[in-house]
C-alpha positions, 0 to 999 in steps of 0.5 A, spaced: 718 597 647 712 602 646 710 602 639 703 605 635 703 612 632 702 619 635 696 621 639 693 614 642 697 616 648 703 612 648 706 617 653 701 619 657 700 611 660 707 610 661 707 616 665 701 614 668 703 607 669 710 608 672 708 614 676 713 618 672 714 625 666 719 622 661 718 625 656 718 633 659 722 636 655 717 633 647 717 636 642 711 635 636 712 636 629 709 640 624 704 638 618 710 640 615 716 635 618 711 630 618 711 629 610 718 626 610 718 623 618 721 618 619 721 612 626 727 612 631 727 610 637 728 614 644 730 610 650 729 612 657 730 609 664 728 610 671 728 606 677 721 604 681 719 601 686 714 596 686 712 592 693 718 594 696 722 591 691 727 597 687 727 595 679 731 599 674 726 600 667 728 602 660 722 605 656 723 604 648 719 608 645 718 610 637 716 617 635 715 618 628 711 611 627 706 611 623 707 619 622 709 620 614 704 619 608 709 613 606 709 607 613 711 601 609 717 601 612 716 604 619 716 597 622 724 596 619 727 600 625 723 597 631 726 589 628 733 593 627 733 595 634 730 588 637 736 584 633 741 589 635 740 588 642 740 580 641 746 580 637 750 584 642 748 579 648 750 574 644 756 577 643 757 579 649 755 571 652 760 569 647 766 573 650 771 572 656 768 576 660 760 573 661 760 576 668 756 582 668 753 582 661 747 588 661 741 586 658 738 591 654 734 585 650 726 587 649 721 583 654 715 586 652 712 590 646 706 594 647 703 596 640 697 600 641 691 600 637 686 605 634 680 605 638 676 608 632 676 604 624 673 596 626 680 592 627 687 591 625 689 596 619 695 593 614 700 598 617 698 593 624 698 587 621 705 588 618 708 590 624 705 585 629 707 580 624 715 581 623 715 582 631 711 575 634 716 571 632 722 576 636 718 579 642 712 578 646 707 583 644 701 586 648 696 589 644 693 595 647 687 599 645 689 607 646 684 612 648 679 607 650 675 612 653 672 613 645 667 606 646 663 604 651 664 596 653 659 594 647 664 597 642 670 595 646 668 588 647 667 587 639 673 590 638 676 585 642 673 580 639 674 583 631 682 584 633 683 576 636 679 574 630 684 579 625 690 576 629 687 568 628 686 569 621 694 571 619 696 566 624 699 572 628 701 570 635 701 574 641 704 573 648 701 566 651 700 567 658 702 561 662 697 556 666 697 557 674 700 552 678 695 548 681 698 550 688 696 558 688 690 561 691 684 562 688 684 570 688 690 569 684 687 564 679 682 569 679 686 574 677 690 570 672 682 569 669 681 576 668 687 578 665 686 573 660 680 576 658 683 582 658 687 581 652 687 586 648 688 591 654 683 597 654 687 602 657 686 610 659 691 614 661 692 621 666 697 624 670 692 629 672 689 628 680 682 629 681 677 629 687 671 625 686 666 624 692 672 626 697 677 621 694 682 623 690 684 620 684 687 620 676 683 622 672 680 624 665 674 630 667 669 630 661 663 635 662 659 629 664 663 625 669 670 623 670 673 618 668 677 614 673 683 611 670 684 606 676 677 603 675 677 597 672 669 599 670 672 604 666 679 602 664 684 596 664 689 600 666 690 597 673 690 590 670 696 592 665 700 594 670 699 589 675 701 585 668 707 588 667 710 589 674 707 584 678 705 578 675 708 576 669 715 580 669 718 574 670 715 570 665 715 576 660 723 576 661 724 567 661 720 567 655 724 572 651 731 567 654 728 561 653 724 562 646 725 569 643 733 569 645 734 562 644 731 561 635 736 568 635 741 564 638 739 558 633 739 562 627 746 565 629 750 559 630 747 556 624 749 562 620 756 561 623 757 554 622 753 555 614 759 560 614 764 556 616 763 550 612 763 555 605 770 558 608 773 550 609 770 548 602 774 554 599 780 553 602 780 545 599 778 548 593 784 554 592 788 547 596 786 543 590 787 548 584 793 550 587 796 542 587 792 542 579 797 548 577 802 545 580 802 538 577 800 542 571 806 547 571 811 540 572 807 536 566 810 541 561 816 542 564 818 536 564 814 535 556 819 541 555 825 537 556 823 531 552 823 535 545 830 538 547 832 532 549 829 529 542 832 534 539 839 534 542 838 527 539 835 528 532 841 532 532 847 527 535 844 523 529 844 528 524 852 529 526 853 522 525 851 520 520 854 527 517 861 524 520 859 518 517 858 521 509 865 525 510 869 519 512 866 514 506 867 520 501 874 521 503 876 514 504 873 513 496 877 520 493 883 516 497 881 510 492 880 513 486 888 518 487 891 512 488 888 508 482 890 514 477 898 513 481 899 506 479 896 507 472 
């Protein structure tokens, strides 16, 4: 993923780096469009080869970043995109068929960094601090041709300071093995002490000295971009493609993948239990009204029963009035006869 706003020369090092034209067919907004621009993104594949060795490489790009007069959200797109990815190979490693999933997760974010202002601006800050914990971000500086190395070491220097201070970590370069060569830890060293990468880019072929090479004419020399006294292009891409790719891919499996994984099986379980716990509290009302339904009937039943009684009694007793009234109006007819 390239990520940092117009006119550092994202496209023109991609190109650069990868020996290829991406982006033939862009257009640049206006003054007028760049008012409500918003980011999005743009994917690209192209096959390379590299030492013998055919790779298939997806370029994300972000045009708008950084472009409009408000960039609060401009970061929003860029953890959208990552987050996606991750979730749709989790759930493509969680169906049947885990044979051939695609992985279309991000391995590495270039950011790129202004080389004019002192070091990280808030726009920076923000952004680098939402994607350390879900990718493995390189800082690049663009257009690296505006300093001289006094100004590029201390803007370096300044960025790692920014980086330390808000607790913002980039991609850890793993230790050598202690079986490699010395030309390789050399190499290793160098690219360490690199970080950020102070890029320059060109498409452009010049000849220089009877060699041809890529690039920048500016009228008091040219500027070679493979030239490691010039620019850190070379490191970068040996970076990219031939040194740490791998790693770049098993840090994203082993650490960045693996705390999405974590989170989601989490949500999942949190999910789960709050659905159990529901379904026990629904089972328990259900019972509760159940049993309360029975109460009152039953309770119903009682006082017509008590009813039905209290009236039996009634009857009774009225039985009992009328026989007693009849037995003694038979008592009183019969003293009148005999006198």
């Amino acid at each position: 993923m390239v990520v940092g706003e117009s006119g550092l020369g994202k496209s023109t090092l991609i190109n650069s780096l990868f020996l290829g034209d991406l982006y033939k067919n862009r257009q640049m907004p206006n003054v007028e469009e760049r008012i409500e621009k918003t980011t999005r993104v743009e994917k690209k594949t192209m096959d390379i080869e590299e030492r013998g060795v055919r790779l298939r490489l997806t370029v994300v790009d972000t045009p708008g970043f950084g472009d409009a007069i408000n960039c609060e959200d401009s970061w929003r797109v860029c953890t959208q995109y990552i987050d996606e990815q991750f979730r749709q190979y989790f759930t493509d490693e969680s169906g049947l068929n885990r044979r051939n999933i695609q992985d279309n997760r991000v391995h590495c974010c270039l950011y790129f960094v202004p080389p004019w202002g002192h070091s990280l601006r808030q726009m920076d800050l923000d952004l680098i601090r939402r994607l350390h914990r879900k990718v493995n971000i390189v800082l690049v500086i663009g257009k690296a041709d505006c300093l001289n190395k006094t100004e590029v070491r201390k803007l370096k220097e300044r960025i790692l300071q920014d980086l330390e201070d808000n607790h913002i970590q980039l991609y850890q370069f793993p230790e050598c093995d202690s079986d490699e060569d010395e030309d390789f830890k050399q190499q290793d060293r160098e690219l360490k002490a690199s970080i950020p990468f102070a890029v320059v880019g060109s498409n452009t072929i010049l000849e220089v000295a009877g060699k041809k090479v890529r690039g920048r004419q500016y009228p008091w020399g040219v500027v070679n971009v493979e030239d490691p006294e010039h620019s850190d292009f070379i490191k970068l891409r040996t970076f990219l493609i031939s040194t740490h790719m791998q790693d770049l891919k098993d840090t994203t499996q082993d650490v960045h993948y693996e705390n999405f994984r974590a989170q989601c099986i989490s949500q999942i379980s949190q999910h789960a239990l709050r659905e159990r716990g529901k379904l026990k509290r629904d089972s328990i009302s259900s019972t509760n009204g159940f049993d309360a339904a029975i109460s009152e009937t039953d309770r119903l039943l009682l006082q017509k029963d008590e009813e039905i009684r209290r009236m039996q009694d009634m009857l009774t007793q009225m039985q009992e009035k009328l026989k007693q009234t009849h037995l003694m109006e038979m008592k009183k007819n019969d003293s009148v006869i005999d006198v």
